[in-house]
C-alpha positions in Angstrom: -37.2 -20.6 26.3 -36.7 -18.9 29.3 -34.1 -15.9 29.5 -31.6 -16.3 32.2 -31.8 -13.2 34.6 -29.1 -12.8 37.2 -31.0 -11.9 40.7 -27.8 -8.3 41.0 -28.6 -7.3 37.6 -31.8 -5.8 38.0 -33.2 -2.9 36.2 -36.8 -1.1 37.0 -37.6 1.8 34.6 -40.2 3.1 37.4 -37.1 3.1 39.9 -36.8 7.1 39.6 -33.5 6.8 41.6 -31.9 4.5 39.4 -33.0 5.9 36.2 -30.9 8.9 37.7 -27.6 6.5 37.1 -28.3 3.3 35.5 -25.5 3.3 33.4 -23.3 0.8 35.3 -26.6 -1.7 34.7 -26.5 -1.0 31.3 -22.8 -1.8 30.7 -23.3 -4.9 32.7 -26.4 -5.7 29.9 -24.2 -4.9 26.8 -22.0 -7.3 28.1 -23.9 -10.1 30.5 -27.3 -9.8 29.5 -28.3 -8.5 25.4 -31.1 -9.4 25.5 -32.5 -9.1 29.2 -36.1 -10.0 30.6 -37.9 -8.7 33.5 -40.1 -10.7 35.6 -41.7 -8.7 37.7 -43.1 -6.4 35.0 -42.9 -8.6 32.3 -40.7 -6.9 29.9 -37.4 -7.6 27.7 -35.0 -5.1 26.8 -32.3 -4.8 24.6 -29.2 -2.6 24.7 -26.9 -2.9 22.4 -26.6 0.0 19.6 -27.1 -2.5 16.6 -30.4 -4.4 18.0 -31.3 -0.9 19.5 -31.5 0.6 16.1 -32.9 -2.1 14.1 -35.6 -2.0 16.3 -36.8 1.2 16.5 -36.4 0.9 12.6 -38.4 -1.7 12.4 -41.8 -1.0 13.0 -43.4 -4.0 11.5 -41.8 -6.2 14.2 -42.0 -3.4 17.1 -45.0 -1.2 17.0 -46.0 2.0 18.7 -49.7 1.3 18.1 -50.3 -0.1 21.8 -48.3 2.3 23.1 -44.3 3.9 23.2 -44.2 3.6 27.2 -44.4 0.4 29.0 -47.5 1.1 30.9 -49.4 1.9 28.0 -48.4 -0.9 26.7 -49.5 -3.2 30.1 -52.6 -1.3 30.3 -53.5 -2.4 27.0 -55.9 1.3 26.4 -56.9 1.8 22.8 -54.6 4.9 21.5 -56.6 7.8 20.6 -56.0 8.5 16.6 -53.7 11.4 15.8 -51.3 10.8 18.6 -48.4 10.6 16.5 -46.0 8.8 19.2 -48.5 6.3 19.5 -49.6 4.9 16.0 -47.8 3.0 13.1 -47.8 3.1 9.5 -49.9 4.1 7.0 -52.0 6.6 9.5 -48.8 7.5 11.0 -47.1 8.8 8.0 -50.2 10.9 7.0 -50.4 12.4 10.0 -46.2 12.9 10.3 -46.2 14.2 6.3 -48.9 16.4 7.6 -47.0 18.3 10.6 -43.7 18.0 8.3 -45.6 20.3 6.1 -45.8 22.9 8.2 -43.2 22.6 10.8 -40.8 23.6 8.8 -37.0 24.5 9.0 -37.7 28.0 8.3 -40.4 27.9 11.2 -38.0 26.9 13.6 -35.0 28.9 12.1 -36.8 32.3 12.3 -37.5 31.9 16.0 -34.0 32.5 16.9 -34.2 36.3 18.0 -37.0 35.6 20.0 -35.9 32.7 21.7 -32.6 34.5 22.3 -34.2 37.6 23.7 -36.3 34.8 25.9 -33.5 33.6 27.3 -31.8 37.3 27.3 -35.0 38.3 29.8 -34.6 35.2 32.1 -30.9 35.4 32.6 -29.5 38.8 33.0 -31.5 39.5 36.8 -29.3 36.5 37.5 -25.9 38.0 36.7 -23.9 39.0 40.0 -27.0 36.9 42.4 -24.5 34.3 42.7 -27.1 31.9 41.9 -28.7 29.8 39.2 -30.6 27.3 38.7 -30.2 25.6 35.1 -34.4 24.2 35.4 -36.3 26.8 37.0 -34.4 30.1 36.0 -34.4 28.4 31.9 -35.1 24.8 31.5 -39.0 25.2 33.1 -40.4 28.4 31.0 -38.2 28.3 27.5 -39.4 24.9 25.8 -43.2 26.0 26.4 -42.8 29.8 25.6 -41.1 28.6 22.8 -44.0 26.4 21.8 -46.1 29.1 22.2 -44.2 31.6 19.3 -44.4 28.9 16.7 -48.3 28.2 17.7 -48.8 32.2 17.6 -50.1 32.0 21.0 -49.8 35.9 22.7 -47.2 35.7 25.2 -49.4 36.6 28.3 -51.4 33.1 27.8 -48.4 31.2 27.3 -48.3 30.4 31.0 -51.7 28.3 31.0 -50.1 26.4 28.4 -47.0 25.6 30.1 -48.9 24.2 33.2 -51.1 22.4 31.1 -48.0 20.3 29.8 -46.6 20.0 33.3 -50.0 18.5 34.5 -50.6 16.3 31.3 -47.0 14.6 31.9 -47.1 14.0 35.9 -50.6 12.4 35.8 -50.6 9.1 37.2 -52.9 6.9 35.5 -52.4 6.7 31.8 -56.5 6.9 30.7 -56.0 10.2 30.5 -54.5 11.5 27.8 -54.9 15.3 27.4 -58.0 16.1 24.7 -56.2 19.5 24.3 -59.4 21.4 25.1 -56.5 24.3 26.2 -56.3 25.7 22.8 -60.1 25.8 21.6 -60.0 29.7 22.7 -56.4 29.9 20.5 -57.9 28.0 17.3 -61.4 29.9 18.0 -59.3 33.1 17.5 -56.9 32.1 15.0 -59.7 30.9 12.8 -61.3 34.3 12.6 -57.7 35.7 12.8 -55.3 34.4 10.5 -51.1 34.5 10.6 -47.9 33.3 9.9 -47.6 30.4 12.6 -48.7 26.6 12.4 -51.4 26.8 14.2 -53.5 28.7 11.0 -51.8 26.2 8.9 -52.8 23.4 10.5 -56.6 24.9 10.0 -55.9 25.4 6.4 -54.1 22.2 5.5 -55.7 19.8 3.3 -54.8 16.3 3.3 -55.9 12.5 2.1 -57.0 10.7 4.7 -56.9 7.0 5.5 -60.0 6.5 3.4 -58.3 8.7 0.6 -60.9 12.0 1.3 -59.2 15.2 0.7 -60.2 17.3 3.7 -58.9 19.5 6.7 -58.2 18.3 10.1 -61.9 18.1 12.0 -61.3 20.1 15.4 -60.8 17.3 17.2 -57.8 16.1 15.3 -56.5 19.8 15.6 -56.8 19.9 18.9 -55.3 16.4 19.4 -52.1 17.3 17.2 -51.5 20.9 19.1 -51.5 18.7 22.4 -49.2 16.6 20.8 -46.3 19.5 19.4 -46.9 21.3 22.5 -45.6 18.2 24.9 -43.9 16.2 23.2 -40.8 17.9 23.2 -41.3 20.3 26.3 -40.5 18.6 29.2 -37.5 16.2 27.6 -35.8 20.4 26.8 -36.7 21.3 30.1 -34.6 18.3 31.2 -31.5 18.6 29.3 -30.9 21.4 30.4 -31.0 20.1 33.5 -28.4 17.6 32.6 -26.2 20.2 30.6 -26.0 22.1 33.5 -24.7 18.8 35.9 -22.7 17.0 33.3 -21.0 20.5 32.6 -19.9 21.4 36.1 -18.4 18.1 36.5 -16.2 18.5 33.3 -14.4 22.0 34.1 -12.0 21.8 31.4 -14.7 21.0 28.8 -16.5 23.8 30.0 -13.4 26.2 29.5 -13.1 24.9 26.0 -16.5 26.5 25.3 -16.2 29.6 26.8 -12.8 29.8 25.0 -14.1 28.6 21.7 -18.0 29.1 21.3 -18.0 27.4 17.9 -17.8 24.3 19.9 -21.1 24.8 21.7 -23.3 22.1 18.7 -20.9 19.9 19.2 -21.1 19.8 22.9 -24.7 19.7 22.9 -24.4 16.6 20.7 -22.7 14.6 23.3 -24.7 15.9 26.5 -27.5 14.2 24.1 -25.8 11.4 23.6 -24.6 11.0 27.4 -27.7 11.8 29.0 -31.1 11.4 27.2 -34.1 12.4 28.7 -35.9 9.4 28.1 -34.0 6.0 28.7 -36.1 3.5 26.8 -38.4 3.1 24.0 -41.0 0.8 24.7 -42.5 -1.1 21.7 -45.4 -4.1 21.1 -43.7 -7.3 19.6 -45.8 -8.4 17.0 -44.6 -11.1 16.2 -42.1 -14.0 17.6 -38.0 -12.6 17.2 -34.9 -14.4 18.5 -31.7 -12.9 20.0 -29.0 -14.7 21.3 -30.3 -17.8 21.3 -33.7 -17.2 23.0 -37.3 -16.3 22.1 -39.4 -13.3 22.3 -42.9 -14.2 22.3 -45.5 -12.0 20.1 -47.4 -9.9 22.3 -44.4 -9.4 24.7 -43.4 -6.1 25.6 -39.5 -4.8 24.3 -37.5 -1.8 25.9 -35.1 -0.4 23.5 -32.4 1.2 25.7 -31.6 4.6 24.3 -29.5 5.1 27.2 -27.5 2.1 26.6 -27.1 2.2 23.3 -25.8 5.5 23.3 -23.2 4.3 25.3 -22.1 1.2 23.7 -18.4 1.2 23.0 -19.6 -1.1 19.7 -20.7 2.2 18.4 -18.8 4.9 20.0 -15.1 5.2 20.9 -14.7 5.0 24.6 -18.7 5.2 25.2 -18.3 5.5 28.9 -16.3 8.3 28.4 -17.6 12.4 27.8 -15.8 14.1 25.1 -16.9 17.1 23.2 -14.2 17.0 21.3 -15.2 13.3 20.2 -16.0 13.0 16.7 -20.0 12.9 15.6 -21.9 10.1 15.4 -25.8 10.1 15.3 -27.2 8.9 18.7 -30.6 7.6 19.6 -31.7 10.5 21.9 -34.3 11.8 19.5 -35.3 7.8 17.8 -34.7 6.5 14.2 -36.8 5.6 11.5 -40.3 6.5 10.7 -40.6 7.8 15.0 -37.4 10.3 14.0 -38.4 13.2 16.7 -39.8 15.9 14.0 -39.2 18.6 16.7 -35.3 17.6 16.8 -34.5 20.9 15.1 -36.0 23.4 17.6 -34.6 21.6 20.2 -31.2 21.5 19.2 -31.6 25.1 18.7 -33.0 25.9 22.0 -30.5 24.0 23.4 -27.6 26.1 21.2 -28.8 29.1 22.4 -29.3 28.3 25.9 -25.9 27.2 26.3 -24.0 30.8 24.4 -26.5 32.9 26.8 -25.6 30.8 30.0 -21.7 30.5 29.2 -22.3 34.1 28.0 -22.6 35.3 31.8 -21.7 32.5 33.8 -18.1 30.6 32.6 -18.0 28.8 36.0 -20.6 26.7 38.4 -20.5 24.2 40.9 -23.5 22.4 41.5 -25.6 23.2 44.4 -26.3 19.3 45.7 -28.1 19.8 48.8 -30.7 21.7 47.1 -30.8 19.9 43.5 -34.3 17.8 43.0 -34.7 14.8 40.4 -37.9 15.2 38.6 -41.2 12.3 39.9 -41.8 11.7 36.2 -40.2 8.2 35.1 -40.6 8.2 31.4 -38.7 11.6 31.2 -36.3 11.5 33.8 -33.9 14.2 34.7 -33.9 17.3 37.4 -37.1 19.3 38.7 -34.5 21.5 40.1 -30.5 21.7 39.0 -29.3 24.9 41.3 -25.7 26.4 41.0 -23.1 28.6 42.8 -22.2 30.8 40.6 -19.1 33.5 41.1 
């Protein structure tokens, strides 16, 4: 059965300038259109909290195997093994128990100083300029740098790394997939050299395999999986802080509530999750056929999940259209559900935490700088390649 599409509610998730705002399309979905199908790329989408999270749950129905971006998916490329984001159980869950092993809590909890002192270094030459800009003066070198502490990658070589994530997400055809060749020199040197990061542990973890072998990762996989940790979470950081620093200056008496009352700071970066994600959509394979409403999705079509209408459906959350920090906590959809939970959640909640103290640290006020701010070309992660402010 054919879904009924009205011809004014349209949404394209290549449409960079609507991805900027779709949010009045998305309420107009929840309401009109639940389940809502796209001609022209061939897609349905759903955006209600409740099917939103049932089907990023369900992974038997919706699979990541062809792909978690709707390209992918369309192209209909064979997914290189060990790409986490892109496989299904039972290799996914080796490979995810085998990263949980050694991304750790107290990994990511015992990079605080540095990360503070970072942010310390990138900030301060700022104070009394006037000026800041929320992605290039932070948002651009922290989530990579930071990557490059928990790797154990020497601080002077954490540039080449940064570009090689920049360069791996703005390509534009999708058969090509980074190989991560960039850290042969790092695991040539860590093999002979030995520390306390992940990157030795990955090298020295055993694991059983598909075929139920007990072995270490070949360097392929190891090369594969560092690509993986070092990208996967980079440029969505870099991102929201982007969108802290807009949906901040347009909330003034929010803002003062933090300054006043610091404590407040993880609560606030909850909601700037929940209000703006990064990435809008999940895109998933549907195995199999799977009514809503009243219609048919056919197996082999292609879904959208709408994080960034589900994390705004009023169903859900009091008031969803509305910014609170003060609203109370409910888990969003910003970093998935289910077996694709985002593992690097932690580190970037605490990036996030301590990017916010520093910045509210030395600058309590900002207006946005909107002749000179620049969305970022990248679709899948949308957000600001530049988010400048006045600051007194």
């Amino acid at each position: 059965m054919t879904v009924p599409t009205d011809v004014d509610l349209y949404y394209d998730p290549y449409n960079i300038d609507l991805n900027m705002n779709p949010y009045p399309v998305f309420a107009r979905f929840r309401e009109e259109a639940p389940l809502y199908y796209n001609e022209q790329h061939d897609f349905y989408a759903l955006s209600r909290w409740d099917d939103v999270n049932k089907g990023v749950i369900d992974h038997e129905t919706f699979i990541s195997g062809r792909g978690a971006l709707l390209e992918l998916i369309k192209s209909g490329m064979e997914m290189p093994p060990g790409t986490l984001i892109f496989e299904d159980p039972p290799i996914h869950n080796i490979h995810r128990n085998l990263l949980s092993r050694v991304f750790t809590p107290r990994k990511v909890l015992a990079l605080e100083p540095q990360i503070r002192e970072f942010t310390t270094r990138c900030l301060d030459p700022l104070v009394g300029t006037g000026n800041f800009d929320f992605v290039n003066d932070l948002g651009e070198q922290m989530p990579m740098r930071v990557i490059g502490m928990l790797l154990g990658i020497p601080e002077d070589r954490q540039q080449a790394i940064t570009d090689h994530g920049e360069e791996t997400l703005n390509k534009d055809k999708v058969d090509s997939l980074a190989t991560g060749e960039v850290f042969a020199e790092f695991v040539d040197w860590r093999t002979e050299n030995p520390s306390d990061d992940i990157m030795t542990d990955l090298l020295n973890a055993e694991f059983e395999d598909e075929t139920g072998t007990v072995r270490k990762l070949r360097r392929d996989e190891l090369l594969l999986y560092l690509t993986v940790i070092a990208t996967a979470g980079s440029e969505t950081t870099t991102r929201m802080l982007g969108w802290a620093g807009k949906t901040l200056a347009e909330v003034p008496e929010q803002r003062r509530d933090l300054v006043q009352n610091p404590d407040l700071i993880p609560r606030a970066m909850e909601e700037i999750l929940r209000w703006e994600p990064p990435a809008l959509q999940l895109a998933r394979y549907v195995t199999r056929d799977v009514e809503y409403y009243g219609h048919t999705v056919p197996e082999g079509s292609a879904m959208l999940l709408l994080v960034g209408a589900a994390n705004r459906d009023s169903r859900r959350f009091h008031n969803g259209d509305v910014f609170d920090i003060h609203r109370e906590q409910q888990g969003h959809m910003t970093f998935g559900a289910g077996t694709h939970f985002c593992m690097g959640n932690a580190l970037a909640r605490l990036e996030l935490r301590i990017a916010m103290e520093e910045i509210l640290k030395r600058f309590p006020e900002w207006e946005v700088d909107w002749p000179n701010a620049v969305p970022s070309e990248t679709a899948a992660v949308r957000g600001w390649a530049a988010m400048p402010t006045f600051v007194p």
